[in-house]
Each structure stands twice: as structure tokens, then as C-alpha cells.
N, C-alpha and C positions, 0 to 999 in steps of 0.2 A: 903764729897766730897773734892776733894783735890783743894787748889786754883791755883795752876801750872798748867793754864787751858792756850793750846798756843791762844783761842780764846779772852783771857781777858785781853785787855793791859789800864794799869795803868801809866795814865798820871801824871807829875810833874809840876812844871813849866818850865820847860824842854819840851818842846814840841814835839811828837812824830815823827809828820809827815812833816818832812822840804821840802816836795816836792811842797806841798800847799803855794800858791801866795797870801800872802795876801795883796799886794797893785796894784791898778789896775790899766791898762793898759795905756801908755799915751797919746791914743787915744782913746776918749771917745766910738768911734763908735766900738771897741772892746770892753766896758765895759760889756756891756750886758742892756737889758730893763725889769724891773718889774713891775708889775701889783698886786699893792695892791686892795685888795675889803673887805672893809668892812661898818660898821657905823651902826646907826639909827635914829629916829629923838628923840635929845640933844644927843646922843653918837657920838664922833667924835675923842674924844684922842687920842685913840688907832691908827687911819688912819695917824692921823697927826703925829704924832712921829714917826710913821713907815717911812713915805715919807720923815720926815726931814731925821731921822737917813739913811736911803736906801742912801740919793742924798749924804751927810757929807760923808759917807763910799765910796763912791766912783762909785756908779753904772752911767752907760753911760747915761742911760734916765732912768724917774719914772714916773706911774702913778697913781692914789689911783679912785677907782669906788667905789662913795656912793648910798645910795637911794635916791633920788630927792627930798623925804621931808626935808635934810638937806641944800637944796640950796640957801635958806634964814639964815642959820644958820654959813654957812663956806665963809669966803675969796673966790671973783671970783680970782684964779689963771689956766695958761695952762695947769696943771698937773692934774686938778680935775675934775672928768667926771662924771655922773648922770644914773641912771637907776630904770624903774619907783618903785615905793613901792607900798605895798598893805597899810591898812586904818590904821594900827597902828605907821606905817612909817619905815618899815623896809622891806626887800627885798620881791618884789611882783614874782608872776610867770610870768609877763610879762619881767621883768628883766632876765632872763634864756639870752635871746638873745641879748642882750647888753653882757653883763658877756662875752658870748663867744667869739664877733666879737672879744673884748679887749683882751682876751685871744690870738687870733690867731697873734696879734700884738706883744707881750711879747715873752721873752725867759721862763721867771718862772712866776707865779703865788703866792701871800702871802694871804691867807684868815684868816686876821690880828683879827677879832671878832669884838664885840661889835655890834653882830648883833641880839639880841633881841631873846627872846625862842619863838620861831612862827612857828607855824607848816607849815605854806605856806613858808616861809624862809627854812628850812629844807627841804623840798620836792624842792628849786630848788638848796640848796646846793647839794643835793644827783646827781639831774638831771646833773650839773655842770661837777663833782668829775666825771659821767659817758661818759659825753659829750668831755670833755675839753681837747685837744692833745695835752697838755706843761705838765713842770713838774709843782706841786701842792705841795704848805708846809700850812699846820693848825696849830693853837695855838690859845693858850688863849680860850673864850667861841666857839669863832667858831668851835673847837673840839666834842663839846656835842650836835652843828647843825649838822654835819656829821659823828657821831656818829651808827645812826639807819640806816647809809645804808654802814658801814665797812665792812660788808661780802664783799660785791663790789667793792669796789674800791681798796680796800685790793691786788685784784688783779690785778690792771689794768694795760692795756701795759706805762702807761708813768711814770716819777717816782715818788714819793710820801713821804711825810714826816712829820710825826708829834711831836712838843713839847707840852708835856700833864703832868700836876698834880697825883701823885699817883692812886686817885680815877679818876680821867678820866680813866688814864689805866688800872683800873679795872674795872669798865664799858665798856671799848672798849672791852677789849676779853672777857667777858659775853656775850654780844652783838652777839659775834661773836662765841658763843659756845667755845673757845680754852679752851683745857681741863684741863688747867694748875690755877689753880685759882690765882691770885694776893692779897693779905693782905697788911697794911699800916704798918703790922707788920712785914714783913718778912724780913729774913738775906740777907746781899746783894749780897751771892754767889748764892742764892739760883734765886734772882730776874735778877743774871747775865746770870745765865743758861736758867731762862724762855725765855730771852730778846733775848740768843742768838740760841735758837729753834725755836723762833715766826719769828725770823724774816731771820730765812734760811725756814721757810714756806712760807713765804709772801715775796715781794720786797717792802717793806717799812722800809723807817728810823724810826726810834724811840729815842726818849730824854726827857728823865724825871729829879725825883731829889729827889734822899731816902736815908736815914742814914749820912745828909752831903756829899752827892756826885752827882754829876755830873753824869748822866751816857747817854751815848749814843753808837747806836745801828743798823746795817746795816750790810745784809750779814750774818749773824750768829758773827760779828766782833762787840766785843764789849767793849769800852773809858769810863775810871772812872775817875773823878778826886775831888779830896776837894774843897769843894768850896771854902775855905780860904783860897786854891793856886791861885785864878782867879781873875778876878777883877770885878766879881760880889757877889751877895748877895743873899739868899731867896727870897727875897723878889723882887729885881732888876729884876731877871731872868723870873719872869712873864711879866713884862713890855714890851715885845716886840720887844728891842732892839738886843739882844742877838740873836734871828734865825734872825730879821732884815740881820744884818749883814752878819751871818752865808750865807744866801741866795745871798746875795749881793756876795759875796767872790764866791761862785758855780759858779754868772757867767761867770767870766773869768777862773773859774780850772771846769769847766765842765767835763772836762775825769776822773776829782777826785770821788771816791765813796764821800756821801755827809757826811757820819760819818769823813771822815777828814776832811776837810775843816768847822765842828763845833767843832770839837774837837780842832780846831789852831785857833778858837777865840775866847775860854774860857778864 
């Protein structure tokens, strides 16, 4: 396959897409509002980083929704809102309708993880992911919660986005029957081509990270970059800062597809 593919643009540190605003707006009330949701009871990391890094980068307002088991556990601050758990302390079905009021509040949504392998968890991520009328970004474990209901949401009218682990992304299009298989081994024209199939079938973002690169994905339009041109790490790029951001950035360039505006804060 020839790599002179006009759908594969290969970023430098030279930034591709100079049209994305990465500094936000200087009126907060244009920054835009996000709604983090994650947690469980002792997991909290994952929210808290998220909500520092969200407000440092620049968003207008922040919110993070935990399960109520951790309300002995976390700083009472205004940012931080509750919804009930089920017994192991992580997101009950009675929580469905908290999640969404918060929802209807926000511009985006972050379902940041660290919410526990619970099958009642899963059943109202799913409900959510079907429910929910904003845009939606998954990362980290919460990925393998909404997982079992990607045929669905795969499609849904609002936008969506996920950064996922090699093997998540092979379990996500198993999952989903795509007839294209993924390997932890494969060449990365080959994973560039899946990426940019899957994703002129589906209106989801995608962003992963194989053979030292960066790769993300939207539209069939698909951004590579070394990760030793960015100013992250393997390892970093799990941490949640990095779509953090990337999110944070969407909501003042909104009209931007969201594969640039993560691709201009690698």
C-alpha cells in the first residue's frame, strides 16, 4: 500500500492546523462548561486531575460527578457534585438521572474512569452514552464500561470520542463485529487505513498509540505524530491530562473537527 495516502497527515512539531485556538477566550462565559464523571469509593485521582487540569487550561466553568460513597472521602468544594452508588460504591442505576440533569448543564461531557468493573455501572454508562444530548469523550477504564454497548453509540446523533489503549481498540471493533481485525502487532499504515475506514463508517473520534506514535482519527482524516516530538510520554498520555485538555480546547473551537484541535495539543 503506498503511504501517499492524501488521508494521512503526518504531524511535526510543526503543527498542522493553525486555525485551532488554543488559548481561551477572555471571557470566561465564552470558555465553555465541562462535566467530568467519574470515581469510586477510594478512586478519586483520575476526577481530581482532570477538574485541576480542565480549570489551569482554561475552561469557563468545571464540574466532576462522583458516586456519593466518596463524599467522606473528597474536599467539600462547589465543583463537586454526588450521585447515588450502588453497594460496592460505584455508580448505581439510580445515578442515570443525576448524570443526565448535569449533563443538560455542560457543553461536553468527560467520562474520566476509575469507575470500577460493575456490571450495574456499565448498564447505566450504556443508558447514558444513549440518553445523553452533548458531546461525550471516554478514556482510560471508562472505555471497557462502554465498551458492551459500542454498536450504539457508535452511532449516535451527538459527537463522540475516544482515547483507548491498543487492546481496548481491539476489543472495541470485536465488540462491534468490524471486520477489520486489530493486532498489537500490526504495521502502522495498515492501522492507519483501519482507523481511517472505521471511522468514515462511524462519526467517532479515535486516539490511540502504536509503534511510538500518536495517532488520531475523525472523519476518515487521519494525525500521526512521534511521541518524542510532544511533550508527552507513554506513559503520561494515559494520565488524563492530554484529552483533558484536548476537550477543554473543543470548547471554544467547536466548529473545529475534534481530531484538530487534539492534534494541536500534542
Amino acid at each position: 500500500m503506498s503511504e501517499n495516502l492524501d488521508y494521512w497527515h503526518r504531524q511535526s512539531t510543526k503543527k498542522l492546523f493553525n486555525e485551532v485556538d488554543l488559548l481561551p477566550p477572555e471571557q470566561r462565559r465564552f470558555a465553555g462548561k465541562l462535566l467530568i464523571i467519574g470515581g469510586n469509593r477510594g478512586l478519586f485521582f483520575a476526577v481530581a486531575n482532570a477538574l485541576e487540569t480542565a480549570k489551569r487550561f482554561g475552561a469557563g466553568e468545571v464540574r466532576a460527578l462522583m458516586p456519593d460513597a466518596l463524599k467522606n472521602q473528597v474536599p467539600s468544594t462547589p465543583e463537586l457534585y454526588f450521585a447515588e452508588a450502588e453497594a460496592s460504591g460505584a455508580f448505581g442505576r439510580m445515578a442515570l438521572q443525576e448524570m443526565l440533569r448535569q449533563a443538560e448543564w455542560a457543553d461536553a461531557v468527560l467520562l474520566i474512569g476509575d469507575s470500577g468493573k460493575n456490571a450495574e455501572t456499565t448498564l447505566v454508562f450504556a443508558e447514558f452514552m444513549e440518553k445523553c444530548q452533548k458531546p461525550v469523550f471516554v478514556t482510560r477504564d471508562a472505555v471497557e464500561a462502554v465498551t458492551p454497548s459500542a454498536a450504539d453509540w457508535a452511532m449516535r446523533e451527538y459527537e463522540t470520542g475516544v482515547l483507548l489503549t491498543m487492546p481496548q481498540l481491539q476489543k472495541l471493533l470485536r465488540t462491534m463485529y468490524y471486520p477489520k481485525v486489530i493486532t498489537l502487532s500490526m504495521p502502522t499504515n495498515q492501522l492507519v487505513e483501519t482507523l481511517h475506514k472505521f471511522t468514515l463508517s462511524y462519526p467517532v473520534s479515535v486516539a490511540t498509540y502504536h509503534n511510538d506514535l500518536l495517532i488520531v482519527a475523525q472523519n476518515g482524516e487521519v494525525v500521526t505524530q512521534t511521541i518524542a516530538e510532544t511533550n508527552w510520554t507513554p506513559i503520561s498520555l494515559w494520565g488524563g491530562a492530554l484529552y483533558t485538555q484536548a476537550i477543554v480546547a473543543r470548547l471554544w473551537n467547536s466548529e473545529k473537527d475534534f481530531y484538530k484541535v487534539l492534534a494541536s495539543v500534542l
